[in-house]
Phi, psi and omega in degrees: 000151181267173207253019172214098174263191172301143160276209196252024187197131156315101188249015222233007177113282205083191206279299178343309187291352201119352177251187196234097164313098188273170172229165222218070208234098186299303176302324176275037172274108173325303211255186162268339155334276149351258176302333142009261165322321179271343183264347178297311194293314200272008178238310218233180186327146140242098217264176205221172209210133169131154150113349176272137177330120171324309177279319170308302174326282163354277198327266141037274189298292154017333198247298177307323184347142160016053137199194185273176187265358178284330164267344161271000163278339175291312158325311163266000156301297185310319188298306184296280183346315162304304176253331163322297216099021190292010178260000189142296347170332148079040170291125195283106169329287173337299167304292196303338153304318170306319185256012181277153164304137191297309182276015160274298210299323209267352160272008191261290172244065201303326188288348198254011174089150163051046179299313175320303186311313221279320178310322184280333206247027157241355178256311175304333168312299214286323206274345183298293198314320191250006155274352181249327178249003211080311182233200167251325172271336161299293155343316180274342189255012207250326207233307192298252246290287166351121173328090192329299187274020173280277155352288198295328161348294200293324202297301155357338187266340171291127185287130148113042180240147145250181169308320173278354187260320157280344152284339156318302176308324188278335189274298207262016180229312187294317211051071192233103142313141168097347217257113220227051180312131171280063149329180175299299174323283193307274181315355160260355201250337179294314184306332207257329167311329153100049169268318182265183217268053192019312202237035152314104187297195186273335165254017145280279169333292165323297200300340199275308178321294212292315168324312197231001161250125186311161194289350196265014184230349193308322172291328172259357193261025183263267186305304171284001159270329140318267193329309152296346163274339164304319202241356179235254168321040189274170187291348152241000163218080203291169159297338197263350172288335170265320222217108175274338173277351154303350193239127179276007153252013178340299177256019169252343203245137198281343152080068193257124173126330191274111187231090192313292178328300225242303186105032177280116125282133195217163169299134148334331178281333176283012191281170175266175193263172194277105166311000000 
């Protein structure tokens, strides 16, 4: 089992937020894609999506950058705990970000790795939100209303926004069907799957992915693709290397870099190609 599970709680917004509840029928799967996705929904949550603060969110992913949630949830716990206004104080995040010192902010969420960087690009975050919107609740009705690829654009102008930290925003504060975020997981695993191209950057995945998993189902098949890469499918030691009936995808996946014969694991793009 991995050493990052589910939590014991739905955090992911829900119906409440705005999202759309899937069902999940590995035989009626156009694609392999599809089923995929549809054999994840009968093992992890089937969650729904939308409904988390636009800017927190921003924050959040942010925060998450090139480490883990186990260490960037303290952080960002420590970050609200500061700035919200959660004693009363009705503080606009933005604003408070705004105005903080870079070496509070960057001992505030010190746990969370690349704190310095991350101190700069949450105060540029902040200072963006309230010169283009004013606020943190414009901002947030800017990502619910707004037009997706008007938004992921918009976000993309940001420093320290890529693709996956904007499409997070767009998934778990928008609630935007079809939004597939390409993490590290997702992107070794759809590739290791021979569904995306072996040597397929993170938005050729995200296109290939967005493509070929219904749009209601793209948000949870984000999040159980993390998870099966947690707890199954890791980057150097999958399940299917010792044992192929350990991996409950067994027989969706081309397994390409992973070679059980030899125990050689490698990136998809180094695999050789298939005669």
């Amino acid at each position: 089992m991995s050493d990052d599970p589910e939590p014991a709680e739905n955090i992911s917004g829900g119906v409440d937020g705005g999202g759309v509840a899937a069902t999940f029928d590995p035989a009626t799967a156009d694609t392999r894609a599809e089923a995929f996705v549809d054999r994840l929904g009968e093992r992890y949550w089937q969650k729904t999506y939308g409904g988390q603060d636009a800017f927190t969110c921003l924050v959040r992913t942010i925060l998450s950058q090139n480490t883990s949630d186990k260490a960037s949830q303290p952080a960002h716990d420590a970050l609200l705990e500061r700035y919200d206004g959660t004693e009363g104080t009705n503080r606009d995040l933005a604003e408070a970000l705004a105005a903080t010192e870079r070496s509070e902010l960057a001992e505030t969420i010190s746990s969370a790795g690349l704190y310095n960087q991350k101190s700069e690009m949450l105060i540029d975050a902040a200072d963006w939100v309230l010169e283009s919107f004013g606020s943190a609740a414009a901002f947030d009705a800017f990502v619910t209303d707004g037009d997706p690829e008007e938004v992921r654009e918009t976000l993309l102008t940001v420093r320290g926004v890529g693709p996956k930290t904007a499409d997070c925003v767009l998934l778990f504060s928008g609630g935007q069907p079809g939004v597939f975020p390409v993490d590290t997981h997702v992107h070794r695993i759809f590739r290791r799957l021979g569904i995306a191209p072996a040597d397929a950057d993170h938005e050729t995945v995200r296109e290939v992915v967005e493509r070929e998993v219904p749009a209601e189902k793209c948000g949870f098949g984000h999040t159980a693709t993390i998870q099966f890469g947690r707890e199954y499918c890791t980057a150097r030691k999958p399940a299917c290397l010792e044992d192929p009936e350990a991996c409950p995808m067994t027989d969706l996946c081309e397994q390409v870099g992973v070679y059980p014969d030899t125990g050689e694991v490698v990136d998809p793009a180094d695999a050789p190609e298939a005669e």
